[in-house]
N, C-alpha and C positions, 0 to 999 in steps of 0.2 A: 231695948233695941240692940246692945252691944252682947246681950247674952242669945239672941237668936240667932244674930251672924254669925257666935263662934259656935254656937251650934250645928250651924247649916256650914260652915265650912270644916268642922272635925269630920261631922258625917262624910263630909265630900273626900276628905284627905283617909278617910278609913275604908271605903267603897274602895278608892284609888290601891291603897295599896293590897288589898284582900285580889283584885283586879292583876296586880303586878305580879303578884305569887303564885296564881294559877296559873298564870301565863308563859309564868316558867316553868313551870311542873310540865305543863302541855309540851313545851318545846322540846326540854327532855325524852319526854317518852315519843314523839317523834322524830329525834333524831335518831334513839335507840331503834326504833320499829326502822327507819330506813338505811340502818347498820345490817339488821338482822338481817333485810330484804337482799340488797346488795352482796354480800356474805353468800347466800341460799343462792341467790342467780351465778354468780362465779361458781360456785360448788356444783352446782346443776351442768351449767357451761361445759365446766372442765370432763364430768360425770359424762356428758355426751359425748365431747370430742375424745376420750381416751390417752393413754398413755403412748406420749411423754407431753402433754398439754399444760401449762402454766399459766398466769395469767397473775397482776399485780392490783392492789386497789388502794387509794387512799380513801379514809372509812374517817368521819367525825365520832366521835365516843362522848358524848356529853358528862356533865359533873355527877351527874348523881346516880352513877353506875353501883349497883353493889357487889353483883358477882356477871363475870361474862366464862363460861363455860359450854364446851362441846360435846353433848349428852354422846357419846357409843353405844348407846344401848336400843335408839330408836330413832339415829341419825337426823339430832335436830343441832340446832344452834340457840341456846339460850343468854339473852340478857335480864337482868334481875335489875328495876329502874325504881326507887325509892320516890314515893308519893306520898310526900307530907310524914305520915308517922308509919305508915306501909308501906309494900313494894308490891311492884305490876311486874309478871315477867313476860315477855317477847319471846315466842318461838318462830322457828323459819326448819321447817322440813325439806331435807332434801332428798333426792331420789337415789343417791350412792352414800356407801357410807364414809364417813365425816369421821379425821382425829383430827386434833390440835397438837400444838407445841405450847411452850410456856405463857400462858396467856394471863397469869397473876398481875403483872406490872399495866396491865390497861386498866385496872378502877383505883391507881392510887393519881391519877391526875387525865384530866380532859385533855379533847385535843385530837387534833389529826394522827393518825397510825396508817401505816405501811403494809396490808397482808398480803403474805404469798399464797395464792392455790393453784396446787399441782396436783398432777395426776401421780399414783407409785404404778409402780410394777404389779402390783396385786389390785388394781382396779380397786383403788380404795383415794379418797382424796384429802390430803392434808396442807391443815389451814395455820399460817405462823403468822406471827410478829417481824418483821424485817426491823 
């Protein structure tokens, strides 16, 4: 009888925690997808209203970022979100085109960030760190 209950409560406590760690996983890459979102809609924003248009955001960046980078090449916004032993990447296309400033120091730790986006002079719109 003492060998079924600890049966029936390992199973319980292993369900549980397999339970715990997708549920992180999941959280992460929805907070990542509503960075990227957020991010693409201020860039969009600013893309319409023209220069000198600015606009501030504070952005959650979850733990398990790997790389967050501003593609130039086909104006997207990409995050790279580590799932288990892979990674999922998050794009956000915007309709002007998109640089960045130093954006290295947002996957060495989570946490709220600061970004500026503005419009330049060249109808081009750039996304920082504050």
């Amino acid at each position: 009888m003492l060998a079924l209950s600890l049966i029936v409560f390992s199973s319980i406590l292993y369900v549980t925690g397999v339970l715990i760690s997708t549920s992180s996983i999941q959280v992460g890459v929805d907070s990542a997808f509503r960075a990227v979102e957020k991010l693409r809609n201020a860039a969009d924003f600013i893309y319409v209203h023209g220069h000198p248009s600015r606009t501030e955001l504070d952005i959650y960046i979850p733990p398990n970022i790997e790389e967050f980078g501003i593609l130039d090449s086909n104006n997207s916004i990409r995050i790279r979100v580590s799932v288990g032993q892979t990674y999922t990447d998050i794009y956000g296309v915007t309709k002007g085109t998109v640089y960045g400033g130093d954006l290295t120091n947002i996957i060495t730790r989570e946490g709220y960030y600061k970004f500026r986006v503005e419009s330049t002079s060249e109808d081009n719109i750039n996304i920082t760190v504050i």
